[in-house]
C-alpha positions, 0 to 999 in steps of 0.5 A: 080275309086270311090267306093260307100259307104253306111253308116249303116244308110242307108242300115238300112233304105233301109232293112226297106223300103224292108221290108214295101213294102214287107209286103204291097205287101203280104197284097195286093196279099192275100187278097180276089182275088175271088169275086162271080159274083153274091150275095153270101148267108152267111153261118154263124158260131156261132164262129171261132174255126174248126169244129163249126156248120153253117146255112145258115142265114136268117133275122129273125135267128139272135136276135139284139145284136148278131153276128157270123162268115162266109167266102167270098166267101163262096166256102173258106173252114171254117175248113181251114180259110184263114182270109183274107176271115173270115168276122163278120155279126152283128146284131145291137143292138135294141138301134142303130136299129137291131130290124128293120126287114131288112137288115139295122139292119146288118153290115158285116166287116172282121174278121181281124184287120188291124193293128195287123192283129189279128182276132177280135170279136163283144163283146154284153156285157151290156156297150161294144155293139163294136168289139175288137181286142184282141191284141193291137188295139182300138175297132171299133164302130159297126155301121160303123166299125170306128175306136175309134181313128180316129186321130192314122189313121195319125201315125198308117200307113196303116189303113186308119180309119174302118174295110172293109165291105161288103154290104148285101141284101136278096134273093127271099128266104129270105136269106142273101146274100153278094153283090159283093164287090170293093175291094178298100180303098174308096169302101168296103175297102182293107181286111188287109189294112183298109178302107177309112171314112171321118169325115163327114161319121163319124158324119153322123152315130153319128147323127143317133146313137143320133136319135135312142137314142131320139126315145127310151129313156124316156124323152131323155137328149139332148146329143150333137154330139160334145163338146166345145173342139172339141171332137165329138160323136164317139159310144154309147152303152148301160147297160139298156133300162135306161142307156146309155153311149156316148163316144167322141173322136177327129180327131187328136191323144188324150188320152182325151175320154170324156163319158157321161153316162145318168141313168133314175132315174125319179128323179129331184136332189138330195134327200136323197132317191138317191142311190149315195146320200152318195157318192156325199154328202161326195166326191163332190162339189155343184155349182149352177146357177139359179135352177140348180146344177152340182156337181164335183169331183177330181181325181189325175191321176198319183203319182208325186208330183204335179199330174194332176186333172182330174174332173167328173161331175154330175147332174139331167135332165129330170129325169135322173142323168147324169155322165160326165167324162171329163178327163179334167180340172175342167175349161174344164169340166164345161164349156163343160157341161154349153155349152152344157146342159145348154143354154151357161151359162158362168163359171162366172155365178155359186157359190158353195153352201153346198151340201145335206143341 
């Protein structure tokens, strides 16, 4: 009689099978199995702590740029939340948006990350303007919930790229209320789980962040929605009404993140006059073509012996001075910024010249 015998691997990676169906079945039994038959109003909490006061909230109760805590449904006791249940209403910033007075200016999405399954938050800050996850996961964008690292969806298992949603509308009274969802990853999503984004809905909400940027700004910087490297507009935010910042990612896992940052400085280049004018005269380097100049400089980003340069560049447009960090070669870099703000000037076509002469 032949006795079957199981290597320690193998029992190893059947524990680790047991175990994974055993989590996703208990992200999928708890997660929301109470949907309202009909729209719920949000009962909003200013935090997430026991306790914390709530009103129910209508459109002109929340500023752009804020965002609180509420349950769904909203029979699920605060006090005792399951967070399965704890949803963030966000009012979106004016600069993507929030100032408009009607449902468009919110976003609902679940409190809890679903990688960590750490409970996250809405950060308002000047320059953050995103949700975080106070664990380990990459923020989420606020004007869809998408992850900022699109390409981890393929080797972080099981998110599936954004946050779940719930779609909201306003009722005779003027409240805001919570359409019943489907709780499916290609519908609202799977709370714990994730929800299902394309990357043409991505850029689709990457075109409309950029809209709003020329419709508010001075005299807008053509801001590209992808670069030459095949990273595209991921999220934007804001320090200023005169300075915002736009940050790249890609559809595959990169640490490279390009930011361009733009600064309304009402100014044509550089002058004596400019703030950064000791800096950039002492660090950087000037290259010209045409009447334009952009200027670069180096950074060593680890300690060995031969460390790898990563370039930043400068230069002015429209009365701003605009900052790219490109996290790239100086090649790269440069080339990205002449495809993309300056008509495809070819690498070939700059000099250096002295700088602040």
């Amino acid at each position: 009689m032949e006795t079957l015998h199981l290597s320690k691997f193998s029992i190893f990676m059947i524990s680790i099978i047991v175990l994974a169906m055993s989590i996703y079945g208990i992200i999928v039994l708890t997660s929301p199995s109470t949907i309202s038959s009909q729209n719920d109003r949000v009962y909003l909490h200013s935090s997430n702590s026991p306790g914390s006061s709530g009103n129910y909230v209508k459109i002109s109760d929340m500023e752009p740029n804020s965002f609180g805590y509420f349950m769904y449904p909203n029979s699920y006791d605060f006090d005792s939340a399951n967070a399965y249940q704890m949803f963030m209403l966000i009012r979106l910033p004016k600069i993507m948006g929030g100032d408009q007075n009607d449902t468009s200016s919110f976003r609902a999405y679940s409190a809890l990350d679903p990688t960590s399954h750490c409970l996250m938050k809405y950060w308002p800050q000047p320059g953050r303007q995103r949700i975080e996850d106070p664990c380990i996961s990459p923020p989420y964008r606020s004007i869809d919930g998408v992850s900022y690292s699109p390409g981890l969806v393929t080797i972080r298992a099981p998110v599936t790229g954004a946050l779940p949603k719930l779609d909201l509308d306003v009722d005779s009274q003027g409240y805001l209320v919570v359409k019943p969802p489907v709780w499916e990853e290609n519908k609202n999503g799977v709370v714990g789980i994730g929800r299902d984004v394309s990357k043409d809905q991505v850029l689709n909400s990457s075109r409309y962040l950029l809209e709003k940027y020329a419709t508010q700004s001075k005299t807008p910087v053509p801001i590209p929605l992808s670069l030459e490297g095949g990273q595209f507009l991921i999220d934007m935010s804001s320090f200023s009404v005169n300075d915002t910042d736009f940050r790249y990612t890609w559809d595959r896992s990169h640490n490279n993140m390009p930011i361009i940052d733009t600064v309304y400085c009402n100014c044509t280049g550089l002058s004596p006059t400019d703030p950064d004018y000791d800096r950039m005269t002492k660090y950087m380097q000037a290259w010209q073509f045409g009447n334009h100049t952009v200027y670069s400089s180096a950074t060593n980003v680890d300690g060995q012996a031969n460390p790898t340069r990563f370039y930043s560049f400068e230069f002015y447009r429209n009365g701003y001075h605009v900052f790219f960090n490109s996290a790239s070669s100086f090649d790269q870099g440069m080339n990205i910024i002449l495809d993309s703000f300056f008509n495809g000037t070819k690498l070939s076509d700059i000099e250096q010249v002295p700088i602040g002469k």
